[in-house]
PDB file of the backbone (N, CA, C, O) and the ligand in Angstrom, with CONECT records:
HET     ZN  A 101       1
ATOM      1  N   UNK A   1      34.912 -12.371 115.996  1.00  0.00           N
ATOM      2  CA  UNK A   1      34.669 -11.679 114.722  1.00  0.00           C
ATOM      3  C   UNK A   1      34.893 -12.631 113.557  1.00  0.00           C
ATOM      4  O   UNK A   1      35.993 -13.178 113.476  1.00  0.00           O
ATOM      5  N   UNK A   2      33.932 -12.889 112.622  1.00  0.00           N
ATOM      6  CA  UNK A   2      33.932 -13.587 111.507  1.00  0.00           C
ATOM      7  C   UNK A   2      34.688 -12.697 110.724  1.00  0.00           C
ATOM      8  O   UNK A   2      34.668 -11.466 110.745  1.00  0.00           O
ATOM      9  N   UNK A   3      35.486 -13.608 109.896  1.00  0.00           N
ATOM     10  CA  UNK A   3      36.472 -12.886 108.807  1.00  0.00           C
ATOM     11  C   UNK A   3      35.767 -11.971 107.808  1.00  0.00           C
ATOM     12  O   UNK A   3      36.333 -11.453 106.846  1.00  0.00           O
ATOM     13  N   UNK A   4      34.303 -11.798 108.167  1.00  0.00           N
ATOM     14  CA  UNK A   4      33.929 -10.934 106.948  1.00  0.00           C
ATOM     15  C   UNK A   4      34.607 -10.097 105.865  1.00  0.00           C
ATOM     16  O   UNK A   4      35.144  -9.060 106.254  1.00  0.00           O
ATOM     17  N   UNK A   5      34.657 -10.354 104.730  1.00  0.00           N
ATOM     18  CA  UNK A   5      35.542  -9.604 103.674  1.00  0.00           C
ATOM     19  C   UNK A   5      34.109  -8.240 102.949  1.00  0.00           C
ATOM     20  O   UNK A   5      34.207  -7.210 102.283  1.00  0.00           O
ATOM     21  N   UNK A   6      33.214  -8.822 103.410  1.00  0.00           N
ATOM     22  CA  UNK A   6      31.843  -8.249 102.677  1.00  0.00           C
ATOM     23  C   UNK A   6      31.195  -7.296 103.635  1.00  0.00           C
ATOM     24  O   UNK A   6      30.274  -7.697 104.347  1.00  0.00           O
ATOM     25  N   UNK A   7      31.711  -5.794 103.711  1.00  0.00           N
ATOM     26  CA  UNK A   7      30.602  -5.183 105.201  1.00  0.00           C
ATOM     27  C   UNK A   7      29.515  -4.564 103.922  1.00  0.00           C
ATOM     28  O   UNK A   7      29.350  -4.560 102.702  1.00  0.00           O
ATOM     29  N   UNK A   8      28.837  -3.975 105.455  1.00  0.00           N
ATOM     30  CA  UNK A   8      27.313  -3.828 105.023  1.00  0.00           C
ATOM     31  C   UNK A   8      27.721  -2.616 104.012  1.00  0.00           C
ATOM     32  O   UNK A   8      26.751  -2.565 103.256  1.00  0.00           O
ATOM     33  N   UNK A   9      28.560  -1.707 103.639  1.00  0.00           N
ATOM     34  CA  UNK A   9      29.023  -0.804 102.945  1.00  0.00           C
ATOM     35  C   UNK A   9      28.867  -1.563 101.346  1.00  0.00           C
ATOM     36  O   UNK A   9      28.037  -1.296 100.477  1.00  0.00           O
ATOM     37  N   UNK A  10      29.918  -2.538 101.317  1.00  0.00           N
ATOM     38  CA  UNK A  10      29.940  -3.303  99.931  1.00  0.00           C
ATOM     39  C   UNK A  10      28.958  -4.020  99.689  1.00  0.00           C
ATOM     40  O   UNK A  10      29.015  -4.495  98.555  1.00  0.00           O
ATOM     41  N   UNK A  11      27.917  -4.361 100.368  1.00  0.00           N
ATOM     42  CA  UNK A  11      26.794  -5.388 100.022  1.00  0.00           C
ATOM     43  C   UNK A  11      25.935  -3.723  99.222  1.00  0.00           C
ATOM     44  O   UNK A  11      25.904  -3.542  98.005  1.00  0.00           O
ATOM     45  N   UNK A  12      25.416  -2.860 100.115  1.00  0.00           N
ATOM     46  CA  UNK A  12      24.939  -1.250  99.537  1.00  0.00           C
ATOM     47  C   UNK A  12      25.401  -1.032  98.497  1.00  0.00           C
ATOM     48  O   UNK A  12      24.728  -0.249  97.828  1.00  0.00           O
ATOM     49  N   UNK A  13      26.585  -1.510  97.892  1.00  0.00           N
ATOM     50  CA  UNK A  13      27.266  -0.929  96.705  1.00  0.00           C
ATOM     51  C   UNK A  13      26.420  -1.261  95.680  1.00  0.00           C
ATOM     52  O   UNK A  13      25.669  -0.628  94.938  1.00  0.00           O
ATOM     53  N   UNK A  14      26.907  -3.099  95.905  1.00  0.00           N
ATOM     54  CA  UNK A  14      26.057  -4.124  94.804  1.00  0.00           C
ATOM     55  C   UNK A  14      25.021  -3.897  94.645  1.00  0.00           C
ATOM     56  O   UNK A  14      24.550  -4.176  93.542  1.00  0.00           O
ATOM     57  N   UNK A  15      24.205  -3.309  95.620  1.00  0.00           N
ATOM     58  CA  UNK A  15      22.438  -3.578  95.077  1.00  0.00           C
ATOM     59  C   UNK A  15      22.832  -2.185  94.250  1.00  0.00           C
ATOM     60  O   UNK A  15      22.650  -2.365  93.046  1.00  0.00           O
ATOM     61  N   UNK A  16      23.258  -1.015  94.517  1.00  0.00           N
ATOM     62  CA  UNK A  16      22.914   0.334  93.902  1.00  0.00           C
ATOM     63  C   UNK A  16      23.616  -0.039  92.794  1.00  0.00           C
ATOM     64  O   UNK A  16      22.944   0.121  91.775  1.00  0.00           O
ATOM     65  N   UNK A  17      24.765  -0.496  92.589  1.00  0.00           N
ATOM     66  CA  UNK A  17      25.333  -1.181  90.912  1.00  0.00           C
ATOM     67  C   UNK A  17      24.335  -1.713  90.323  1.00  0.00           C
ATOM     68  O   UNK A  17      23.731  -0.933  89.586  1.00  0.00           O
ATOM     69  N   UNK A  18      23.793  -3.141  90.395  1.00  0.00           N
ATOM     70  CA  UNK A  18      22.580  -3.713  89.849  1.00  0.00           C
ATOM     71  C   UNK A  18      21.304  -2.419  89.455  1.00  0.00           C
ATOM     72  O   UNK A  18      20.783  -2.088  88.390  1.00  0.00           O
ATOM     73  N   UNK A  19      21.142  -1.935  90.871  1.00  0.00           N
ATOM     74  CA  UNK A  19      19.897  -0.601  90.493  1.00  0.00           C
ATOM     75  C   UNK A  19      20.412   0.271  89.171  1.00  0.00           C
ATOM     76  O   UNK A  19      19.699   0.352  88.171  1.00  0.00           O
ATOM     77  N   UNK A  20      21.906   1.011  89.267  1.00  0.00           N
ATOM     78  CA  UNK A  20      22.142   1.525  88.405  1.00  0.00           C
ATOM     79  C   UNK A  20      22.398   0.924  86.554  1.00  0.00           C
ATOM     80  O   UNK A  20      22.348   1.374  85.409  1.00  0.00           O
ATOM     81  N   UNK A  21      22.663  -0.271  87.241  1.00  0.00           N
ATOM     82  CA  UNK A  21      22.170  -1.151  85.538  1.00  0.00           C
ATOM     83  C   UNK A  21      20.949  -1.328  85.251  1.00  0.00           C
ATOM     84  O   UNK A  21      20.628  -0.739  84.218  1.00  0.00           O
ATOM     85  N   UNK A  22      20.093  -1.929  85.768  1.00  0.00           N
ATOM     86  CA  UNK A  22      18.937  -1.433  85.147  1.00  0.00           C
ATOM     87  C   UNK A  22      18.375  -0.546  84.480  1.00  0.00           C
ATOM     88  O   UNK A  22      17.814  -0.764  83.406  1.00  0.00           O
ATOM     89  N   UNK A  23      18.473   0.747  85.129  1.00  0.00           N
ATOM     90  CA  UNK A  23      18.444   1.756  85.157  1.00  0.00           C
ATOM     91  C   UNK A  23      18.470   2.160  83.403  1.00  0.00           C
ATOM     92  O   UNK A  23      17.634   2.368  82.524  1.00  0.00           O
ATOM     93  N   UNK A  24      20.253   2.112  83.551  1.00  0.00           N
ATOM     94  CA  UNK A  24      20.602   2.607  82.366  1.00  0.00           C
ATOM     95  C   UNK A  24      20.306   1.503  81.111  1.00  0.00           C
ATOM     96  O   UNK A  24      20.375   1.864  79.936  1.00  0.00           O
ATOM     97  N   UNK A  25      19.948   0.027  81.528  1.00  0.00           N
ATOM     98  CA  UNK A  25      19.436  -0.925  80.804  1.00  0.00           C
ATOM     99  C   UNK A  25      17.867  -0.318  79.949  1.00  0.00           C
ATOM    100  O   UNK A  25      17.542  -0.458  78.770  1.00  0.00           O
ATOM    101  N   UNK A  26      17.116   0.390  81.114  1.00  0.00           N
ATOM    102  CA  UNK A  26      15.708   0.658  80.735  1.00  0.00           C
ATOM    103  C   UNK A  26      16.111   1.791  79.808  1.00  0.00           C
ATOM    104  O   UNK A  26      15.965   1.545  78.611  1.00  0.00           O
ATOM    105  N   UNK A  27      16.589   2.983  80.129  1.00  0.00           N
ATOM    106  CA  UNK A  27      16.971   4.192  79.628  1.00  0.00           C
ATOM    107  C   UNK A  27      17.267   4.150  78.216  1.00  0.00           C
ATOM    108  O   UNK A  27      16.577   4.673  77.341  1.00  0.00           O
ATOM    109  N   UNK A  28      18.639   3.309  77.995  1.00  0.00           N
ATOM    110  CA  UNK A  28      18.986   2.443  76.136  1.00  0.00           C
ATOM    111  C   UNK A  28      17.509   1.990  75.796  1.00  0.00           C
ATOM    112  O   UNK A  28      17.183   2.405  74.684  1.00  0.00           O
ATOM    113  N   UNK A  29      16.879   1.525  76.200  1.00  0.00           N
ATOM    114  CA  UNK A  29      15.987   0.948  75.454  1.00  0.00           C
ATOM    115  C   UNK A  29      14.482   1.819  75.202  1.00  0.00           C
ATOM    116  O   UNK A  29      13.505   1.496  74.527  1.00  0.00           O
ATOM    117  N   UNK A  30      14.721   2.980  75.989  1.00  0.00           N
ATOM    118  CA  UNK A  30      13.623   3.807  76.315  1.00  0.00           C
ATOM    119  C   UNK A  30      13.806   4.559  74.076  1.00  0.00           C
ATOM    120  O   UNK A  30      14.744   5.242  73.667  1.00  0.00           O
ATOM    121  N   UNK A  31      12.812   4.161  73.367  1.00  0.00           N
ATOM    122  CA  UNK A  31      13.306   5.632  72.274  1.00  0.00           C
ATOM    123  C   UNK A  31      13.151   6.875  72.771  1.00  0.00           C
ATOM    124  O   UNK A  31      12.748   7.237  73.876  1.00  0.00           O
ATOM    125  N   UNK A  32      13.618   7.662  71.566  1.00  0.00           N
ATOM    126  CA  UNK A  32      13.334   8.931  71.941  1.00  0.00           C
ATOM    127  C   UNK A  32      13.595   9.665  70.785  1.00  0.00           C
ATOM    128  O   UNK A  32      14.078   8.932  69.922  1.00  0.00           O
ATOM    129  N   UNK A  33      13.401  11.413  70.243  1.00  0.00           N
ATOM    130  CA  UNK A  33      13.514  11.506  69.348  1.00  0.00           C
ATOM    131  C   UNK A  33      12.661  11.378  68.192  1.00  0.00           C
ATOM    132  O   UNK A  33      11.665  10.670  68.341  1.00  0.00           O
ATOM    133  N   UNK A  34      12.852  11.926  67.057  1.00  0.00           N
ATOM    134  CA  UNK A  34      11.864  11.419  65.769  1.00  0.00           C
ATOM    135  C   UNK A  34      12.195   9.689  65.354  1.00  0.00           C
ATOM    136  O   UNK A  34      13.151   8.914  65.302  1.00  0.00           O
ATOM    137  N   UNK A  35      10.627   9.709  65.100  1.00  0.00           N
ATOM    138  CA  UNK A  35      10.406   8.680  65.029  1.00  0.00           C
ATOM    139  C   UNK A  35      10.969   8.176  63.003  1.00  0.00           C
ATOM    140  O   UNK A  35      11.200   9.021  62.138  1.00  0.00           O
ATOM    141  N   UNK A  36      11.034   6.764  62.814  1.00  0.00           N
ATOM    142  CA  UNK A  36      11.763   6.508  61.922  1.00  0.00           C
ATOM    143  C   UNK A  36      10.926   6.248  60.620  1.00  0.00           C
ATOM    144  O   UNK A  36       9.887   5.617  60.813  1.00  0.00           O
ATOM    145  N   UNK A  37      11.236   6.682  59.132  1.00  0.00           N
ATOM    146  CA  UNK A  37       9.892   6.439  58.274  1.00  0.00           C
ATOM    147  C   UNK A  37      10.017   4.821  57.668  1.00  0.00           C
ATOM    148  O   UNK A  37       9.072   4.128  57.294  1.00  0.00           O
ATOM    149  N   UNK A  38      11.516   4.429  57.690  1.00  0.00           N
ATOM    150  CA  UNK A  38      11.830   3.692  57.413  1.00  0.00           C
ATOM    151  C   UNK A  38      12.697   2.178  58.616  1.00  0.00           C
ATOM    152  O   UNK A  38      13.884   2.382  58.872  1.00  0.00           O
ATOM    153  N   UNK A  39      12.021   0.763  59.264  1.00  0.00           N
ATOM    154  CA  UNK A  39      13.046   0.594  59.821  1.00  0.00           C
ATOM    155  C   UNK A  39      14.735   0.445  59.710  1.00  0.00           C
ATOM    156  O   UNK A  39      15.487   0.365  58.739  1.00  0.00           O
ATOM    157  N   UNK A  40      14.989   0.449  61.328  1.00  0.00           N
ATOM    158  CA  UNK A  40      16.450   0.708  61.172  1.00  0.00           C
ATOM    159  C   UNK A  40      17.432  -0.518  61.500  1.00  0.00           C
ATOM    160  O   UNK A  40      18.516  -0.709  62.050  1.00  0.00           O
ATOM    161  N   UNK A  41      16.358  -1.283  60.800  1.00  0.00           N
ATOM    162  CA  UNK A  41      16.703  -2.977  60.744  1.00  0.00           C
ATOM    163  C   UNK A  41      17.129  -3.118  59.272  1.00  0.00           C
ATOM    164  O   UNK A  41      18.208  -3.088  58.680  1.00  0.00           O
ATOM    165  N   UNK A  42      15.666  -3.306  58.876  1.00  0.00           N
ATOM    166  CA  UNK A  42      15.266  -3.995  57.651  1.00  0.00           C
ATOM    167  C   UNK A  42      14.794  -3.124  56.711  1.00  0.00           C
ATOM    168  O   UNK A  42      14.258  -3.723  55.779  1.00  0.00           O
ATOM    169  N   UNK A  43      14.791  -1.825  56.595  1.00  0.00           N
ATOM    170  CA  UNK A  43      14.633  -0.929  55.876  1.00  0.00           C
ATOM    171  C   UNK A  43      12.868  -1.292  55.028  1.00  0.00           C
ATOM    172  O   UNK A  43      12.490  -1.350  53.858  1.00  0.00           O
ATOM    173  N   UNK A  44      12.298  -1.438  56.174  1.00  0.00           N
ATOM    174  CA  UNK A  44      10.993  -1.888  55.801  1.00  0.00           C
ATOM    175  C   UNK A  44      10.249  -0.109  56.156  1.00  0.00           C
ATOM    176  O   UNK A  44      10.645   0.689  57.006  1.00  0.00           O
ATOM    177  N   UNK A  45       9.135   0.055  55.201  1.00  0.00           N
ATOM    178  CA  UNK A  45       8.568   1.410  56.178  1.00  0.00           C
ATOM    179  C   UNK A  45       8.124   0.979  57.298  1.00  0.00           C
ATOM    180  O   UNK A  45       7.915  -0.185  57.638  1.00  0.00           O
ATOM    181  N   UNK A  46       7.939   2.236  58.049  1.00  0.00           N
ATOM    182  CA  UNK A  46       7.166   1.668  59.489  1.00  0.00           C
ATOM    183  C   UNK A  46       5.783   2.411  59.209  1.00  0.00           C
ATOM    184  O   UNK A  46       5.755   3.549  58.740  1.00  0.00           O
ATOM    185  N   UNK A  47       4.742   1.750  59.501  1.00  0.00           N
ATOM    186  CA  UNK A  47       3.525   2.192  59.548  1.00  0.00           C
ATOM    187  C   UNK A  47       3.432   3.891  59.950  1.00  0.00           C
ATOM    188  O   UNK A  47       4.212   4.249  60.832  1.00  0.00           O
ATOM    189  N   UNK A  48       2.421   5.065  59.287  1.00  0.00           N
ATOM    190  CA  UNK A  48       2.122   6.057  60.262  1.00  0.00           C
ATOM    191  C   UNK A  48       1.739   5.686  61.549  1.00  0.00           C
ATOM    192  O   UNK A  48       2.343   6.286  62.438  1.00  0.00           O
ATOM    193  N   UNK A  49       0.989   4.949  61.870  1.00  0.00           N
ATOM    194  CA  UNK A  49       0.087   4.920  62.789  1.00  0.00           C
ATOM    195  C   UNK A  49       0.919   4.277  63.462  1.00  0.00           C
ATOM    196  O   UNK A  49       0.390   4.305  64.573  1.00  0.00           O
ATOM    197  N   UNK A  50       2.207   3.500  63.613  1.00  0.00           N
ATOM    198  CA  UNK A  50       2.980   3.059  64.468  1.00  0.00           C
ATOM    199  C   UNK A  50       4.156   4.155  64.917  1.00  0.00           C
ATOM    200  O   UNK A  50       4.506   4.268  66.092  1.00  0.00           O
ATOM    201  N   UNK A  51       4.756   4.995  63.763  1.00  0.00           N
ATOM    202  CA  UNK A  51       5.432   6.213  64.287  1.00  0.00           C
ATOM    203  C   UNK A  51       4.557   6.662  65.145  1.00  0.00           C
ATOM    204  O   UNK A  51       4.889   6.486  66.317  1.00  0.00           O
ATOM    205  N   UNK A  52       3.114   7.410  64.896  1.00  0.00           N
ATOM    206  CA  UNK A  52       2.507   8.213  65.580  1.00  0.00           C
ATOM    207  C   UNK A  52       2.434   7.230  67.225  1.00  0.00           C
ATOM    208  O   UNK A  52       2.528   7.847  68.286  1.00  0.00           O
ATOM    209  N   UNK A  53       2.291   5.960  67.209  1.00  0.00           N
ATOM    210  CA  UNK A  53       1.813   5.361  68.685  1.00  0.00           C
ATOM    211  C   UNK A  53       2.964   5.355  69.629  1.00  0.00           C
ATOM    212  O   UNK A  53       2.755   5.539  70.828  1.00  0.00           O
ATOM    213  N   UNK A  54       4.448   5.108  69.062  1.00  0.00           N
ATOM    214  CA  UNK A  54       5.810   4.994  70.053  1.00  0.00           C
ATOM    215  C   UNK A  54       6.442   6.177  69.287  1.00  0.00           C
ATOM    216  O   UNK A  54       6.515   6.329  68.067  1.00  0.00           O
ATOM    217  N   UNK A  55       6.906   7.028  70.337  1.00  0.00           N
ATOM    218  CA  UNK A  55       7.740   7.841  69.638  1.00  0.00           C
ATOM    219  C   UNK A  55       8.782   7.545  69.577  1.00  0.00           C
ATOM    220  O   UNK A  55       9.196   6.754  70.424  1.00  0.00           O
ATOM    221  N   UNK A  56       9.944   8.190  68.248  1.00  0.00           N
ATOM    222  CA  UNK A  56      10.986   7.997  68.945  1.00  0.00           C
ATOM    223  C   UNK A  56      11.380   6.325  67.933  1.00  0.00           C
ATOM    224  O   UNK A  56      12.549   5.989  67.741  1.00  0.00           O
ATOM    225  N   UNK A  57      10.217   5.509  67.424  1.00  0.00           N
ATOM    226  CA  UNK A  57      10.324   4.308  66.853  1.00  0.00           C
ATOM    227  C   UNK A  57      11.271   4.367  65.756  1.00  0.00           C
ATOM    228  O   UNK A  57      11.365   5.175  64.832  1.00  0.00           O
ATOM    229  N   UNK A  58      12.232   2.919  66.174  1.00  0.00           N
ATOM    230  CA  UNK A  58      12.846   2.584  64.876  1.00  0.00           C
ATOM    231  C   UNK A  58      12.955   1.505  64.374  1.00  0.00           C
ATOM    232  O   UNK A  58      13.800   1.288  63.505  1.00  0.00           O
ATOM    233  N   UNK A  59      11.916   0.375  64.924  1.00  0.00           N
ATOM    234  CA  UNK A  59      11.997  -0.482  64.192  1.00  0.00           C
ATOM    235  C   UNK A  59      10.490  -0.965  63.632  1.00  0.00           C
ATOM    236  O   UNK A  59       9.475  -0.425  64.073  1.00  0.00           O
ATOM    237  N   UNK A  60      10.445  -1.755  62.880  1.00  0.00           N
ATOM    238  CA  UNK A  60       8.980  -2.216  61.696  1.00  0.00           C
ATOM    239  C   UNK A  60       8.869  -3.399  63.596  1.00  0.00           C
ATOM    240  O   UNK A  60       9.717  -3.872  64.354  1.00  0.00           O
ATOM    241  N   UNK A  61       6.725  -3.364  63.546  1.00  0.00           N
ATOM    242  CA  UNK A  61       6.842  -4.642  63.911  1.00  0.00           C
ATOM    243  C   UNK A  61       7.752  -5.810  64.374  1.00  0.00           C
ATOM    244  O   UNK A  61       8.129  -6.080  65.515  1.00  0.00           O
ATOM    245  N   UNK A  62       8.031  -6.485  63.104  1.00  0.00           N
ATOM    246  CA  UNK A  62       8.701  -7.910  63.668  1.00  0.00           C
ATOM    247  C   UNK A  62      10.207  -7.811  63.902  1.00  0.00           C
ATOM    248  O   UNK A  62      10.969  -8.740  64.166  1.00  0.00           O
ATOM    249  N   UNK A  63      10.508  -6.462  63.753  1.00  0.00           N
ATOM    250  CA  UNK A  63      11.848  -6.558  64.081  1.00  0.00           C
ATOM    251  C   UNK A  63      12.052  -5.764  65.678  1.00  0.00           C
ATOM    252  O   UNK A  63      13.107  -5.875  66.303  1.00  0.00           O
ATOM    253  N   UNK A  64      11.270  -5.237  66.019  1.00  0.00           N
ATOM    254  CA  UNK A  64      10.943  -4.881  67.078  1.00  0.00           C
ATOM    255  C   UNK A  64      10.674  -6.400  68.681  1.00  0.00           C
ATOM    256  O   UNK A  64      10.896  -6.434  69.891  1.00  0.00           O
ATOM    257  N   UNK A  65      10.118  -7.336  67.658  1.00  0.00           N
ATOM    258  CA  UNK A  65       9.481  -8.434  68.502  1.00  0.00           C
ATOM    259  C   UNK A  65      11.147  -9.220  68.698  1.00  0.00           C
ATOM    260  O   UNK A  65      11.535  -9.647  69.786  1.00  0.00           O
ATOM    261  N   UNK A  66      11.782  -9.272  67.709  1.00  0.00           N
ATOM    262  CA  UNK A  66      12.718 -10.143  67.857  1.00  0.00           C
ATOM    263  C   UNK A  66      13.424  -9.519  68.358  1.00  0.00           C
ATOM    264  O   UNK A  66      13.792 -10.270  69.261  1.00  0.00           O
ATOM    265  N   UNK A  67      14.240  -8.139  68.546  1.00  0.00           N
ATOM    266  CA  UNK A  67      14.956  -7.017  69.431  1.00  0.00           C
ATOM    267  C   UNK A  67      14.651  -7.679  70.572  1.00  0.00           C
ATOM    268  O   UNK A  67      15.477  -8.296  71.246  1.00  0.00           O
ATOM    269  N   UNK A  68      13.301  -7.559  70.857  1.00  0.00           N
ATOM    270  CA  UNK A  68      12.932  -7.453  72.241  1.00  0.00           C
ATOM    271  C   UNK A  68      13.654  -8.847  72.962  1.00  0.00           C
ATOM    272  O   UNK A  68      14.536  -8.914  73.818  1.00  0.00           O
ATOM    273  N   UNK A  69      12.821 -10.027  72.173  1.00  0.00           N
ATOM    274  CA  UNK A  69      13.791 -11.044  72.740  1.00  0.00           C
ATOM    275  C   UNK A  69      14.969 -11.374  72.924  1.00  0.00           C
ATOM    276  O   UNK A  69      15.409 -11.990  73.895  1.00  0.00           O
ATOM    277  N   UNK A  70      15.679 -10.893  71.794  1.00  0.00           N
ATOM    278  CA  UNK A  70      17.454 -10.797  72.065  1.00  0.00           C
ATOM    279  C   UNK A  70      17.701  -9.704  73.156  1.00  0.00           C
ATOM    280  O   UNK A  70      18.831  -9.982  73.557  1.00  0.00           O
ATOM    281  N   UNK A  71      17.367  -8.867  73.695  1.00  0.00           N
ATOM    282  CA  UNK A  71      17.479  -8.085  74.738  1.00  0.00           C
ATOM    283  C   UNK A  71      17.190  -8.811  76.009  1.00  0.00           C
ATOM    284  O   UNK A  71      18.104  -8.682  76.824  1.00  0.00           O
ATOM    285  N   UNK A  72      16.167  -9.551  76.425  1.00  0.00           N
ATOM    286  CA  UNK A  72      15.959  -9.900  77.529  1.00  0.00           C
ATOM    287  C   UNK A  72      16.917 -10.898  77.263  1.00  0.00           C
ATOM    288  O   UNK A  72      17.692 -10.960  78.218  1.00  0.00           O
ATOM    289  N   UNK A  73      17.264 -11.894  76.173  1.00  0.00           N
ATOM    290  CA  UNK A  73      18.571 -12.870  76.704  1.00  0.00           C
ATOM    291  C   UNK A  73      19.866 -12.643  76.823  1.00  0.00           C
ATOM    292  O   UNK A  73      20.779 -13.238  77.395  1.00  0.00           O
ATOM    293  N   UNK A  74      19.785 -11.581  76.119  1.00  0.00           N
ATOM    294  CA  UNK A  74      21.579 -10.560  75.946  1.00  0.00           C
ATOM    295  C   UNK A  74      21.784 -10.328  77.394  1.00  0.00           C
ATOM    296  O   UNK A  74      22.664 -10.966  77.972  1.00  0.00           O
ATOM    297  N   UNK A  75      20.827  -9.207  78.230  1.00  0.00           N
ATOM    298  CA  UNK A  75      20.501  -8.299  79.386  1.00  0.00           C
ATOM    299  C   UNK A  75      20.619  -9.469  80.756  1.00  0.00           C
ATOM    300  O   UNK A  75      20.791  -9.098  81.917  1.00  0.00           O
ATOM    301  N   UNK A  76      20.494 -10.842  80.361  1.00  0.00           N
ATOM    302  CA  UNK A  76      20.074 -11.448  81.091  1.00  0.00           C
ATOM    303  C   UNK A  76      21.384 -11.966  81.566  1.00  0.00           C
ATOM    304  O   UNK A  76      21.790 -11.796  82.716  1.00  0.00           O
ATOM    305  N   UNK A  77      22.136 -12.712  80.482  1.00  0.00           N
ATOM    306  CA  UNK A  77      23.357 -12.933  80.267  1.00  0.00           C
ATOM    307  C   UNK A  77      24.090 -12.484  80.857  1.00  0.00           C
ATOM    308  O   UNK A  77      24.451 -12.940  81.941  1.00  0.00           O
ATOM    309  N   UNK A  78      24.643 -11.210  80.207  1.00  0.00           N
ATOM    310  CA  UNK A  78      25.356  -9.835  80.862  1.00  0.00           C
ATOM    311  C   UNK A  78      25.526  -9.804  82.055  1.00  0.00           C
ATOM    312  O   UNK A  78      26.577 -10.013  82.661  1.00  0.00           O
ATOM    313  N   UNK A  79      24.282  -9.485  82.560  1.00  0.00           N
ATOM    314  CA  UNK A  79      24.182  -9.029  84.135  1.00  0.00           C
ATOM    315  C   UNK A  79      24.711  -9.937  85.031  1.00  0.00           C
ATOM    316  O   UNK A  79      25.282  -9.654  86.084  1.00  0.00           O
ATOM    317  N   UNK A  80      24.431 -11.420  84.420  1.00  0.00           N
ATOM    318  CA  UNK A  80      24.708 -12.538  85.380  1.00  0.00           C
ATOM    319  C   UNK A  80      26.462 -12.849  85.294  1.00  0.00           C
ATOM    320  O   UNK A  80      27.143 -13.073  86.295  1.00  0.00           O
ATOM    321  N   UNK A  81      26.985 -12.808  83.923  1.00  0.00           N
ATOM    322  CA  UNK A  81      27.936 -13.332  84.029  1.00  0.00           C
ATOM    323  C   UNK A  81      29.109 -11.947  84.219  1.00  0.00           C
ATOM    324  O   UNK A  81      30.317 -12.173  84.275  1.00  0.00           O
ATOM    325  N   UNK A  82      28.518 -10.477  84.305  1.00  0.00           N
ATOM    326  CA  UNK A  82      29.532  -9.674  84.913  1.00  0.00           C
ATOM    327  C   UNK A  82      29.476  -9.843  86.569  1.00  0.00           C
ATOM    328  O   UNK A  82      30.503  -9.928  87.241  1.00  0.00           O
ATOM    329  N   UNK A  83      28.336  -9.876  87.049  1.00  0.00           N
ATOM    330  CA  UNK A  83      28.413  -9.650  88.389  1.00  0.00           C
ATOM    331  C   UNK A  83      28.661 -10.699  89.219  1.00  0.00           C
ATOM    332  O   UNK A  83      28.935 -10.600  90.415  1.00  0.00           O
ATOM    333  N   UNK A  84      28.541 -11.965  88.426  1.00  0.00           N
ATOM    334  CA  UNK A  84      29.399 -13.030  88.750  1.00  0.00           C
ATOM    335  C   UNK A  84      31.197 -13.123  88.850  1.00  0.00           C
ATOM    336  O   UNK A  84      31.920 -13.785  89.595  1.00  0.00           O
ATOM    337  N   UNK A  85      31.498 -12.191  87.801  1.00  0.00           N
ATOM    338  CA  UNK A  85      32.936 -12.116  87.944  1.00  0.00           C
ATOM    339  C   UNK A  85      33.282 -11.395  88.566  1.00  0.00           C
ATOM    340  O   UNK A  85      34.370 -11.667  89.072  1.00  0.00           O
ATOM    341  N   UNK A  86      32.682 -10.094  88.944  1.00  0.00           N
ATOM    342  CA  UNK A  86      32.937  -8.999  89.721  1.00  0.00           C
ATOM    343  C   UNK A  86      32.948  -9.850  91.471  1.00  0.00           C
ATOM    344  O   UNK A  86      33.763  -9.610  92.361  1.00  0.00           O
ATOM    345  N   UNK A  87      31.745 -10.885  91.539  1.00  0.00           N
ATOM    346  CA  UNK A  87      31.938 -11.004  93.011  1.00  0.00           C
ATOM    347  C   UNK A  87      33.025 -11.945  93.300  1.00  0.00           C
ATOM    348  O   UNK A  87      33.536 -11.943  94.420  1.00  0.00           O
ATOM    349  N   UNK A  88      33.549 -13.013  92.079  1.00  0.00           N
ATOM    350  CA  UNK A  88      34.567 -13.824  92.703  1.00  0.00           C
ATOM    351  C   UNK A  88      36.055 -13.455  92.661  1.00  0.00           C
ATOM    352  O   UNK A  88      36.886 -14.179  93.208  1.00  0.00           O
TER     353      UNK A  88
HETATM  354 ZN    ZN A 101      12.279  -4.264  60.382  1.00  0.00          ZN2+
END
């Protein structure tokens, strides 16, 4: 018997942890709700025709574009350097 410290129980955990971050990763980022007349950045208006296309919107355009990218490097970050500490 190899000293395994890791059974197939705790490996099941990790993936459904990771699944459940995502998860709630997509969910935060999902809007919802009335949409915003003004963004909730930059206090720029937001277009009708952009309330009407995402509901739930709260940010103008370019503040939306740059969100997005700080999210995938924030999200990216995060994930790696909790579940890195969690496994050692
Ligand atoms: Zn803005």
């Amino acid at each position: 018997m190899a000293g395994g410290f890791a059974k197939d129980g705790a490996v099941q955990e990790q993936i459904d942890a990771t699944i459940a971050d995502a998860v709630s990763h997509a969910r935060q980022r999902l809007p919802n709700g009335e949409s915003l007349q003004n963004c909730a950045n930059c206090d720029k208006p937001i277009p009708p025709a952009r309330r009407e296309a995402i509901l739930g919107v709260r940010l103008c355009v370019s503040c939306q574009e740059s969100d997005d990218k700080d999210a995938v490097i924030r999200s990216g970050y995060n994930r790696r350097g909790s579940k890195d500490s969690q496994l050692r």
